[in-house]
C-alpha atoms as an extended CHARMM CRD file, in Angstrom:
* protein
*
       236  EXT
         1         1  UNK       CA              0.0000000000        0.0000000000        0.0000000000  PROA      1               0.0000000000
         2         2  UNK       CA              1.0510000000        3.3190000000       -1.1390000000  PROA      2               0.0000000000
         3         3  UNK       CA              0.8800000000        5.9560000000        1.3410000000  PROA      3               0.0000000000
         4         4  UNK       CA             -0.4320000000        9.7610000000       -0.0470000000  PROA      4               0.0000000000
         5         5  UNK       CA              2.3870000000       12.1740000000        0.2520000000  PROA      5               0.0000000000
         6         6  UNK       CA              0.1690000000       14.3700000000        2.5960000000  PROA      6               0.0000000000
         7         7  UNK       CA             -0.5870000000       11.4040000000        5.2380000000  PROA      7               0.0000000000
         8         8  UNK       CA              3.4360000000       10.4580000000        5.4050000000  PROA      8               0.0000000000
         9         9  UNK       CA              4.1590000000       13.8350000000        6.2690000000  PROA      9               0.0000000000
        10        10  UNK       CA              1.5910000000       13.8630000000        8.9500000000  PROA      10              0.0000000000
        11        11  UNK       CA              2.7940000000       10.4180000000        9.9780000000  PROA      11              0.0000000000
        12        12  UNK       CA              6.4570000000       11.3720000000       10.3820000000  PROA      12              0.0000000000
        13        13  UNK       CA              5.3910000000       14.4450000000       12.3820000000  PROA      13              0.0000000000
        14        14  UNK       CA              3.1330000000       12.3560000000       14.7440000000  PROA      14              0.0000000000
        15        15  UNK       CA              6.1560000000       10.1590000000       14.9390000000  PROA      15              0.0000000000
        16        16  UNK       CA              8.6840000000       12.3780000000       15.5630000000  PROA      16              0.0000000000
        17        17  UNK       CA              6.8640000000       13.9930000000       18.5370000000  PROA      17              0.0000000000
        18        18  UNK       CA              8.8040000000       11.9290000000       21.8820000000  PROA      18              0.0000000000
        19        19  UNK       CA              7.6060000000       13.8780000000       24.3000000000  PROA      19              0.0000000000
        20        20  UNK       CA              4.5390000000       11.1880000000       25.4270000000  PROA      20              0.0000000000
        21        21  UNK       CA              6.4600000000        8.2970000000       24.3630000000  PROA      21              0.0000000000
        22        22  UNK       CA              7.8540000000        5.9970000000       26.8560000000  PROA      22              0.0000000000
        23        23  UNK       CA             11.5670000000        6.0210000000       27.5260000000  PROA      23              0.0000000000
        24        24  UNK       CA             13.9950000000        4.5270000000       25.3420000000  PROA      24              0.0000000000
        25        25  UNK       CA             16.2170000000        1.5820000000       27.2140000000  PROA      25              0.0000000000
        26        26  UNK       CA             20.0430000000        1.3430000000       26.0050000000  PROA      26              0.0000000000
        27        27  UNK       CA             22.6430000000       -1.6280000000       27.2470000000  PROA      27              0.0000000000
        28        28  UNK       CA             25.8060000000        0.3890000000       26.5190000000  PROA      28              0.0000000000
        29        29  UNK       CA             29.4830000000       -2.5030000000       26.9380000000  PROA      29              0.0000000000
        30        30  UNK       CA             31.2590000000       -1.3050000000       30.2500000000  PROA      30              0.0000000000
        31        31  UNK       CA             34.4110000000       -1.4870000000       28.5010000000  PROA      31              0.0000000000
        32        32  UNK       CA             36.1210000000        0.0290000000       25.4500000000  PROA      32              0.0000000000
        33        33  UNK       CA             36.2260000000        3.8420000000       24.2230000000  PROA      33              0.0000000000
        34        34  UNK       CA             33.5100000000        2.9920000000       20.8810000000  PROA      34              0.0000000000
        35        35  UNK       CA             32.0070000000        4.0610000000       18.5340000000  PROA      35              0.0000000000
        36        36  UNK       CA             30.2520000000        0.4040000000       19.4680000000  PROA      36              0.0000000000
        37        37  UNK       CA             27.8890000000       -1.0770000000       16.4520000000  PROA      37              0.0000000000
        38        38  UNK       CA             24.1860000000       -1.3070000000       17.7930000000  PROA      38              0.0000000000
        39        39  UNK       CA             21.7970000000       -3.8370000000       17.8570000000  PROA      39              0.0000000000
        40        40  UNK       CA             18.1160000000       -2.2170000000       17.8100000000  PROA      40              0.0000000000
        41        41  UNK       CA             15.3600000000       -4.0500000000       19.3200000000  PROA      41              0.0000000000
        42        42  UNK       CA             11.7000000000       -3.4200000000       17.5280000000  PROA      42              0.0000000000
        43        43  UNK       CA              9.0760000000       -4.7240000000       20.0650000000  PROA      43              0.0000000000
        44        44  UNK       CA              5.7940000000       -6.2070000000       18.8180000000  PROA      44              0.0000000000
        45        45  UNK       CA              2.3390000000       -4.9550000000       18.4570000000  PROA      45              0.0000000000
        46        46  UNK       CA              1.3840000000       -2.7760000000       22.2710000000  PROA      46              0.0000000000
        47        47  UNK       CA              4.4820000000       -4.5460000000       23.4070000000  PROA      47              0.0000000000
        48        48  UNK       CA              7.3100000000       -2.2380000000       24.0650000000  PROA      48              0.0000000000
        49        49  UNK       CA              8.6200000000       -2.3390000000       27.2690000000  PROA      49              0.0000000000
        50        50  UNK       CA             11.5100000000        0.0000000000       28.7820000000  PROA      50              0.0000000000
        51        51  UNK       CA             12.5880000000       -2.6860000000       31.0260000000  PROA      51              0.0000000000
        52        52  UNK       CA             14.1710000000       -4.4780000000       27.6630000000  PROA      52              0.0000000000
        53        53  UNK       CA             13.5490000000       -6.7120000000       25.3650000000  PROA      53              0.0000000000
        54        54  UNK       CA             13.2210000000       -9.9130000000       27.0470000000  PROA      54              0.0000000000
        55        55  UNK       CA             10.1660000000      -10.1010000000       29.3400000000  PROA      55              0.0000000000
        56        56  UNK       CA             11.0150000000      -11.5000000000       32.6050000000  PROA      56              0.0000000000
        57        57  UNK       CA             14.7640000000      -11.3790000000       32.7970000000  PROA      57              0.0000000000
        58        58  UNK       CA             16.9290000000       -8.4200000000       34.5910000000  PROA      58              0.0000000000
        59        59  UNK       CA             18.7940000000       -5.8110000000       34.0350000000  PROA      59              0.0000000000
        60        60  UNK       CA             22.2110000000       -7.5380000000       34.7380000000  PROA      60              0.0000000000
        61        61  UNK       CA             21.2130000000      -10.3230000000       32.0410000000  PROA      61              0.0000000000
        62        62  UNK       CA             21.0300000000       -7.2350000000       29.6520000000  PROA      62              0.0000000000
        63        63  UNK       CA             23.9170000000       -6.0860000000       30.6520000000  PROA      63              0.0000000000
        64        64  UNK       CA             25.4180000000       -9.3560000000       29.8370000000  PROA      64              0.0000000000
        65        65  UNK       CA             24.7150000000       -9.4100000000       26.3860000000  PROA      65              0.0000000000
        66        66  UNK       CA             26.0330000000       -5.6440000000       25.7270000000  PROA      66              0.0000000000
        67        67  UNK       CA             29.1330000000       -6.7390000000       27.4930000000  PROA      67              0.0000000000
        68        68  UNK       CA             29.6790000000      -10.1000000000       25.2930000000  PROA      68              0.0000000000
        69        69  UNK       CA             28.6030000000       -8.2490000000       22.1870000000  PROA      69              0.0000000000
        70        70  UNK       CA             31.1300000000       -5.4020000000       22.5600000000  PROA      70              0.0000000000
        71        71  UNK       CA             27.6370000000       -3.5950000000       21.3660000000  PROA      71              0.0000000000
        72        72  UNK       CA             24.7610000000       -1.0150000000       21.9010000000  PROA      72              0.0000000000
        73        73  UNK       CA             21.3830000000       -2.4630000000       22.7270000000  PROA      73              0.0000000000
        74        74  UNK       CA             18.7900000000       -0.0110000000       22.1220000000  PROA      74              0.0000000000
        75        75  UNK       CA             15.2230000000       -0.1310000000       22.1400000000  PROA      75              0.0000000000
        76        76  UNK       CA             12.0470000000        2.3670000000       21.6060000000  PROA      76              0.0000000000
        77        77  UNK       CA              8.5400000000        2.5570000000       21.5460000000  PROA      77              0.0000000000
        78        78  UNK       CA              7.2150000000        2.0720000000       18.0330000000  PROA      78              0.0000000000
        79        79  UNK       CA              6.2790000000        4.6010000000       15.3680000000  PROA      79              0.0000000000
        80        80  UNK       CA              2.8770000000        5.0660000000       16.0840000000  PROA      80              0.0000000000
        81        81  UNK       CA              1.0770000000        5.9190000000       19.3940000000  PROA      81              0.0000000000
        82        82  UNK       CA             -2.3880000000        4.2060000000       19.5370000000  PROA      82              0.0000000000
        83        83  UNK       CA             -3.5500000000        6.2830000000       22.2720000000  PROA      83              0.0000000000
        84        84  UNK       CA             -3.2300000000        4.2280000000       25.3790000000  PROA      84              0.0000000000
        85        85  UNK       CA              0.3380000000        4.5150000000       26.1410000000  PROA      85              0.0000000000
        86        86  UNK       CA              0.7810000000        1.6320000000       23.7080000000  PROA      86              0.0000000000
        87        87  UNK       CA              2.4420000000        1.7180000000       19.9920000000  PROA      87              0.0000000000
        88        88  UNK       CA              2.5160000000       -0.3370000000       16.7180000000  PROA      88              0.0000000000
        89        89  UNK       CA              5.2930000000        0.3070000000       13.9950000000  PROA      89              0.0000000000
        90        90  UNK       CA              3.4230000000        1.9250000000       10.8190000000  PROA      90              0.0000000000
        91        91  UNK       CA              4.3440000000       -1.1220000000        8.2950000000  PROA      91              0.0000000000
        92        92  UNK       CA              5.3580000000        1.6850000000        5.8260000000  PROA      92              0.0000000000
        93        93  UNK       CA              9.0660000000        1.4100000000        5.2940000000  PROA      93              0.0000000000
        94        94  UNK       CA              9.6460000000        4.8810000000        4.9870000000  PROA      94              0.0000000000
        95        95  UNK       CA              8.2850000000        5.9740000000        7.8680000000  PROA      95              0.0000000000
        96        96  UNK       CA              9.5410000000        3.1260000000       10.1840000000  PROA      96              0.0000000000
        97        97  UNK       CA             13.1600000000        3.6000000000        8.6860000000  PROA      97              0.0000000000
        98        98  UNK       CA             13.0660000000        7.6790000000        9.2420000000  PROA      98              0.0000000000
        99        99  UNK       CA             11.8060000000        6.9180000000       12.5720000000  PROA      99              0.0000000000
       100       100  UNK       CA             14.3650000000        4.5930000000       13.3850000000  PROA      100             0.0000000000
       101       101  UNK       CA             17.1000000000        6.5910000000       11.9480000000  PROA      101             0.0000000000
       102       102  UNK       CA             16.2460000000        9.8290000000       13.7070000000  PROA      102             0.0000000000
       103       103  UNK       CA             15.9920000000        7.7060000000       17.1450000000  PROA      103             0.0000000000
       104       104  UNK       CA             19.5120000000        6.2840000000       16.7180000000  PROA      104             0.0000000000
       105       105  UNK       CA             20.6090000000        9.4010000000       15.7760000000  PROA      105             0.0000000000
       106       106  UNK       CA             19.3750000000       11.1320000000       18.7930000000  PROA      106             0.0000000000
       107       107  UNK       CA             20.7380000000        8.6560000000       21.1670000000  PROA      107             0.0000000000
       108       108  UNK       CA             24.1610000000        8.9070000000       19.4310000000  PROA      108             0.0000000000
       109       109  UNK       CA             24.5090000000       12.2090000000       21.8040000000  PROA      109             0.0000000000
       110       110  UNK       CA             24.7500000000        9.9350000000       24.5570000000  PROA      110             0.0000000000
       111       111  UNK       CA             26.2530000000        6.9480000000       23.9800000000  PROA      111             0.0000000000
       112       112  UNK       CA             29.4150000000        6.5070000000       21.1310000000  PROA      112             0.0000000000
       113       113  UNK       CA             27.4920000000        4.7280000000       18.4370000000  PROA      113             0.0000000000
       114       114  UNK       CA             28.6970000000        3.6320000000       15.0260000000  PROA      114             0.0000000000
       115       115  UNK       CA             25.7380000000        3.7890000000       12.9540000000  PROA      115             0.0000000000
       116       116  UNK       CA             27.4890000000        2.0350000000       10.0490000000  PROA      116             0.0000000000
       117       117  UNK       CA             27.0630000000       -0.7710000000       11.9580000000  PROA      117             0.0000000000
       118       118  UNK       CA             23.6400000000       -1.6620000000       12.7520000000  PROA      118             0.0000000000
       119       119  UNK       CA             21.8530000000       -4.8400000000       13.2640000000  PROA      119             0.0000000000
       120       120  UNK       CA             17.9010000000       -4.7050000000       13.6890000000  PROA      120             0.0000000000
       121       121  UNK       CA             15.9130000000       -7.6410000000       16.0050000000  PROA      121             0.0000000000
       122       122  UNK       CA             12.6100000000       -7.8800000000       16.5280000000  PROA      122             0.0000000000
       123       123  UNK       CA              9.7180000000      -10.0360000000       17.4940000000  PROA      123             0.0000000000
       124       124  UNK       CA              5.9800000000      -10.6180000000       15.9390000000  PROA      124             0.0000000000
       125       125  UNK       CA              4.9150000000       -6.9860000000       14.0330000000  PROA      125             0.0000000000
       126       126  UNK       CA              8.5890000000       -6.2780000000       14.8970000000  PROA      126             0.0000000000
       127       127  UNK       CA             10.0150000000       -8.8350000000       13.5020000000  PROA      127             0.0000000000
       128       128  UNK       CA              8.0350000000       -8.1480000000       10.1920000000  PROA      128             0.0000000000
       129       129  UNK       CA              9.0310000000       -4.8080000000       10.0490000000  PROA      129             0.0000000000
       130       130  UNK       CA             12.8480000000       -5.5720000000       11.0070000000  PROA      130             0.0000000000
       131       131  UNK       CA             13.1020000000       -7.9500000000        7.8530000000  PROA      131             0.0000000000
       132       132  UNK       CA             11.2060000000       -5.2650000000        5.6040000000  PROA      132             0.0000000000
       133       133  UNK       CA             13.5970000000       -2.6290000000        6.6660000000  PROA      133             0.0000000000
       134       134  UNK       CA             17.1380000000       -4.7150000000        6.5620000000  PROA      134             0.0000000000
       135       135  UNK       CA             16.2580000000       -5.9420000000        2.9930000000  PROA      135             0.0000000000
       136       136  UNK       CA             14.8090000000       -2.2580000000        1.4250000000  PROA      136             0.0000000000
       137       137  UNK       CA             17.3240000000       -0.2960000000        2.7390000000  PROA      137             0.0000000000
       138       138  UNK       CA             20.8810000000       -2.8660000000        3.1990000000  PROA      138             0.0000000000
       139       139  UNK       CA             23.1450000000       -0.1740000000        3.4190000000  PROA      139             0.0000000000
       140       140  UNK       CA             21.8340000000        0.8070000000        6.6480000000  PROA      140             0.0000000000
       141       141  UNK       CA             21.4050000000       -2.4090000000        8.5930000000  PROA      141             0.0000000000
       142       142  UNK       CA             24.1440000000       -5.4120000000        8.6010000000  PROA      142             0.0000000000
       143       143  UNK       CA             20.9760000000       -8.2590000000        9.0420000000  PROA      143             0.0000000000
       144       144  UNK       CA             18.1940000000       -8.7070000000       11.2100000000  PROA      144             0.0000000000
       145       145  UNK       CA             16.6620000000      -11.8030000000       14.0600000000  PROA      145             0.0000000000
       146       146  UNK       CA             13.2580000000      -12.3480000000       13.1770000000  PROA      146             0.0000000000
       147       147  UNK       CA             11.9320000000      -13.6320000000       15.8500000000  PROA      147             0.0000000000
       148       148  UNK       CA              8.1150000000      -15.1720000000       15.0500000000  PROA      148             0.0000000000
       149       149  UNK       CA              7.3270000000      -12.6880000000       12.2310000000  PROA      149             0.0000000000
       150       150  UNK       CA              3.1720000000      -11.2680000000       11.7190000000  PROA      150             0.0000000000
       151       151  UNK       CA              1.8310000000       -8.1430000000       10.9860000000  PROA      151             0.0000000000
       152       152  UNK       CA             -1.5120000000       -6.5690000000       10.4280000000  PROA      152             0.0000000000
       153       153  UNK       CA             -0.7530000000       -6.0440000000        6.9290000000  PROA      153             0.0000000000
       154       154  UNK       CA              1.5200000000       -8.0070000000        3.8820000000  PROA      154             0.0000000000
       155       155  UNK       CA              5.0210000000       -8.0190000000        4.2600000000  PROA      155             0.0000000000
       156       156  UNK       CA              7.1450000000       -5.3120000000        2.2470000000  PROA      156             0.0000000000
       157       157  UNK       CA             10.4150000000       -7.4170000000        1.6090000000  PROA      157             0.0000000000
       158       158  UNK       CA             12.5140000000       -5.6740000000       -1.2110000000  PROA      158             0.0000000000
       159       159  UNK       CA             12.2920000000       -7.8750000000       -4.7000000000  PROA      159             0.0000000000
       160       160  UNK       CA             15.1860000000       -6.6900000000       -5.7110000000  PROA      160             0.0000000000
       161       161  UNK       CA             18.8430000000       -8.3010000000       -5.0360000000  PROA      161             0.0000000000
       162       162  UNK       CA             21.4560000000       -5.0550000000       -3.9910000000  PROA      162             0.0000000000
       163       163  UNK       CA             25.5570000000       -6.4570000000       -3.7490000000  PROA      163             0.0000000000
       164       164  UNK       CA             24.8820000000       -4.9310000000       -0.4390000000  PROA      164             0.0000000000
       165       165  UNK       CA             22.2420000000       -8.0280000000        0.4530000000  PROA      165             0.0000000000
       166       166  UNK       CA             25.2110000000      -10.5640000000        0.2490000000  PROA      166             0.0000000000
       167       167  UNK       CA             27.1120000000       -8.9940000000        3.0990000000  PROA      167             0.0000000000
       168       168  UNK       CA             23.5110000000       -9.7920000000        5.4020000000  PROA      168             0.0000000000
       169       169  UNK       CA             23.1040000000      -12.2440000000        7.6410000000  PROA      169             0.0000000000
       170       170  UNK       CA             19.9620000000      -13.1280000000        9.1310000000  PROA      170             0.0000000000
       171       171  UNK       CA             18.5920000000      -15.4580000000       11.7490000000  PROA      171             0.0000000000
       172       172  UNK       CA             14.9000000000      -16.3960000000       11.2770000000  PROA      172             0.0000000000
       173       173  UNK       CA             13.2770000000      -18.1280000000       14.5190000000  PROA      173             0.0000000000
       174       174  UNK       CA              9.5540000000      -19.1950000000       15.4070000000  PROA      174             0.0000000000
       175       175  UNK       CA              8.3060000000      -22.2840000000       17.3570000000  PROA      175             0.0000000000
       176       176  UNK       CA              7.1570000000      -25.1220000000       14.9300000000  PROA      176             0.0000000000
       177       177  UNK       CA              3.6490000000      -24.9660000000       16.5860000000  PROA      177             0.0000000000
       178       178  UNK       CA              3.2780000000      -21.6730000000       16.6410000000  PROA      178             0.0000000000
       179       179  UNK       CA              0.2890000000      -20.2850000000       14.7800000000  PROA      179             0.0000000000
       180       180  UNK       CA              0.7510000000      -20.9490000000       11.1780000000  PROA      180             0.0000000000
       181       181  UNK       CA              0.8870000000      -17.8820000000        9.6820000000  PROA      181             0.0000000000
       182       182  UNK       CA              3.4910000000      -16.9740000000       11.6650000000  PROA      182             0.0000000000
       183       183  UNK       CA              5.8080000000      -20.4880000000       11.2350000000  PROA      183             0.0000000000
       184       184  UNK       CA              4.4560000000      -19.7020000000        7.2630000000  PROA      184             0.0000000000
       185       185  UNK       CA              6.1080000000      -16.3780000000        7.3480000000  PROA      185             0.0000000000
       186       186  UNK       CA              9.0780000000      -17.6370000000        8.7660000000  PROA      186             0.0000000000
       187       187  UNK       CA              9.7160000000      -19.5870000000        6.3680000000  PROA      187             0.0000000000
       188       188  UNK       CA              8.3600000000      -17.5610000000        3.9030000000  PROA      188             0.0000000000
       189       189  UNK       CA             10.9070000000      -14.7160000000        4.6280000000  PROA      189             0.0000000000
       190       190  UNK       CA             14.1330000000      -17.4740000000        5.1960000000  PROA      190             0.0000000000
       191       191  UNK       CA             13.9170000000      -18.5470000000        1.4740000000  PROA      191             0.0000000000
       192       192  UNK       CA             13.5910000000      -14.9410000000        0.2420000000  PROA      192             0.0000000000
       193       193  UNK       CA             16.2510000000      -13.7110000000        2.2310000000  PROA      193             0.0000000000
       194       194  UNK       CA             18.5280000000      -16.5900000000        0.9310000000  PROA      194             0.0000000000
       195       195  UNK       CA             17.3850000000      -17.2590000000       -2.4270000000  PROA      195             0.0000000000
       196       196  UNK       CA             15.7590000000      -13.9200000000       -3.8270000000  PROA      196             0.0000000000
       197       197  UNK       CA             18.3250000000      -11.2320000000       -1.9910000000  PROA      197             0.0000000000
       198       198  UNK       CA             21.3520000000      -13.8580000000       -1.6670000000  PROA      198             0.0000000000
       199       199  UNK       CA             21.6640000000      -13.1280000000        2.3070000000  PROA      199             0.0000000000
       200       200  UNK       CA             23.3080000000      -15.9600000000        4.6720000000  PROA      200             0.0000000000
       201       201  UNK       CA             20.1130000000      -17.2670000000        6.2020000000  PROA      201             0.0000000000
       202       202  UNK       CA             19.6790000000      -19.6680000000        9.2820000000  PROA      202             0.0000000000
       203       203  UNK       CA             16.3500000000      -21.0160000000        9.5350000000  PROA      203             0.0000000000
       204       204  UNK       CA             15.2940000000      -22.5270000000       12.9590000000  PROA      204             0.0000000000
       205       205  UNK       CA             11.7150000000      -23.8790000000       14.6220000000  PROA      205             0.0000000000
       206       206  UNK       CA             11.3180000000      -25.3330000000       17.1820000000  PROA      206             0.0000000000
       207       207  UNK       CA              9.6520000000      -28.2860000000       17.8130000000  PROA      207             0.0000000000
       208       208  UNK       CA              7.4230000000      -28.2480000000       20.6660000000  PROA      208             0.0000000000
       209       209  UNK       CA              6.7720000000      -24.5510000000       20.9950000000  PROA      209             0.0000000000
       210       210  UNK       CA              3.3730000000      -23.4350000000       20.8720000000  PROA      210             0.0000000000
       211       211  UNK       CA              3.7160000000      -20.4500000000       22.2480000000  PROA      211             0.0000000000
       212       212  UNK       CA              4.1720000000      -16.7120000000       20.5680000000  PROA      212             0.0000000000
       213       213  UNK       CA              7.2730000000      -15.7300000000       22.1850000000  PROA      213             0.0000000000
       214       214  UNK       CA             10.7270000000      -15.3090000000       21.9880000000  PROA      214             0.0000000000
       215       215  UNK       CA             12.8490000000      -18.2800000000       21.1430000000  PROA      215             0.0000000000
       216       216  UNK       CA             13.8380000000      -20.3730000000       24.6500000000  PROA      216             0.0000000000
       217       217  UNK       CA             17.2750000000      -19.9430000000       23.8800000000  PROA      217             0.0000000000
       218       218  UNK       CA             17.7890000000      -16.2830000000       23.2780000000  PROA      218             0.0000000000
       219       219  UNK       CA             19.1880000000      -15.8660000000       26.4280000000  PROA      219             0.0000000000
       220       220  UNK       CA             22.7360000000      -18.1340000000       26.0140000000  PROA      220             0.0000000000
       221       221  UNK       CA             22.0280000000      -17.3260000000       21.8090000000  PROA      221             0.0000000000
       222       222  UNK       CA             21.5830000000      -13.8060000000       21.1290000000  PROA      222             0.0000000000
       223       223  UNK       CA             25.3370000000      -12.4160000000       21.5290000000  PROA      223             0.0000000000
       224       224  UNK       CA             25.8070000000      -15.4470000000       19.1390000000  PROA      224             0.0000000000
       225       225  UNK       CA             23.3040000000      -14.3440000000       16.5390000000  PROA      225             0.0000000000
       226       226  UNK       CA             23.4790000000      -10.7230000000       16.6940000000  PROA      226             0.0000000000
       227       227  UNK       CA             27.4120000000      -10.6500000000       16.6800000000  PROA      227             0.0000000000
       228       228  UNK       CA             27.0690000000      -12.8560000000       13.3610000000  PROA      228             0.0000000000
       229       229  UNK       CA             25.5010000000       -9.8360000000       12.2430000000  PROA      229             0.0000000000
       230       230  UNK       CA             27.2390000000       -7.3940000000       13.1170000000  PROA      230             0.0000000000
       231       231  UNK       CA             30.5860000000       -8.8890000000       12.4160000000  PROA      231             0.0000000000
       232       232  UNK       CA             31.7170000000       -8.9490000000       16.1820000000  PROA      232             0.0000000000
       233       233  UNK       CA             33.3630000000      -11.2810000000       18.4140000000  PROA      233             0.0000000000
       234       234  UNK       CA             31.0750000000      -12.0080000000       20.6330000000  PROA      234             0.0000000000
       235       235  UNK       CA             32.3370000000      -13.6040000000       24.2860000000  PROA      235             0.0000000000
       236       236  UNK       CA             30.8660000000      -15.5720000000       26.2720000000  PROA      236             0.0000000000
């Protein structure tokens, strides 16, 4: 869906306005001088939460990854405020990736950030809209974890391979009895990635999950995954 010039405009304005919006959350490494790369977490419909980005665990786990990742963990609410002190991400690429951008940009005050290095992760809507955004616009975003992909509307995926594309890697994760659009999209988006765009892919359900959440392993996994994409040496 095309969006009239006169609505995105209105959009980005409406998105651009922080002021009501909850608090971003960022997991800066305790050592080194940076610019660090930056892993950017994009929450799920109503789901952002500035206590992170997995539900349940502290601070110090948090921590734990930005340590081992040598990286910035950010996160935000989305795009668009639905009026209850909840937010959903637009699903328009242009809008999503300007808000993004300007986020990242604005937190790069604060914290040393090398925005040439970026990797995107997300869950459900976010994880829709992190795959949409890492293939349209590759020169911004090293890859992306899509972690049970759905949206409210059709993915946006680019169609066309960019040499940029090869450099990608992405990690696409959903439980195998999940709801089956979601394990569809999954696997929808791992063959595109891999076969359409030429990206390093790893494709991964698992069996016995039901439930629409993050993977059960992200804990001990995501320093793994996310320094695949960014290129880092992750430690343990």
């Amino acid at each position: 869906m095309k969006l009239a010039l006169p609505f995105l405009a209105l959009l980005l304005s409406t998105a651009f306005s922080l002021a009501d919006k909850p608090k971003p959350f960022v997991f800066a490494p305790k050592t080194g001088d940076g610019p660090f790369p930056v892993a950017v977490w994009l929450h799920g419909y109503r789901g952002y939460s500035a206590e992170g980005y997995i539900r349940g665990e502290t601070a110090e786990t948090l921590q734990k990854h930005a340590d081992a990742l040598g990286a910035v963990i950010v996160g935000f609410p989305a795009t668009a405020d639905l009026g209850d002190d909840t937010q959903q991400w637009a699903e328009e690429p242009v809008a999503d990736h300007a808000y993004i951008q300007a986020r990242l940009h604005e937190l790069a005050k604060q914290v040393k950030m090398d925005l040439k290095r970026v990797g995107l992760f997300g869950f459900s809507q976010g994880a829709m809209v992190a795959a949409d955004l890492a293939t349209l616009y590759p020169e911004s975003y090293r890859g992306a974890i899509l972690m049970s992909p759905g949206g409210m509307g059709a993915p946006k995926a680019s169609q066309t391979r960019k040499p940029a594309h090869a450099t990608q890697t992405y990690f696409c994760l959903c439980g195998a009895e999940e709801h089956e659009g979601n394990v569809g999209l999954t696997k929808a988006y791992a063959q595109h990635l891999e076969k359409v765009l030429g990206a390093a892919v790893t494709l991964k359900l698992y069996e016995g999950v039901s439930k629409h959440t993050r993977p059960p392993d992200i804990v001990s996994q995501f320093p793994v995954w996310m320094g695949a994409i960014l290129k880092s040496d992750a430690k343990g």
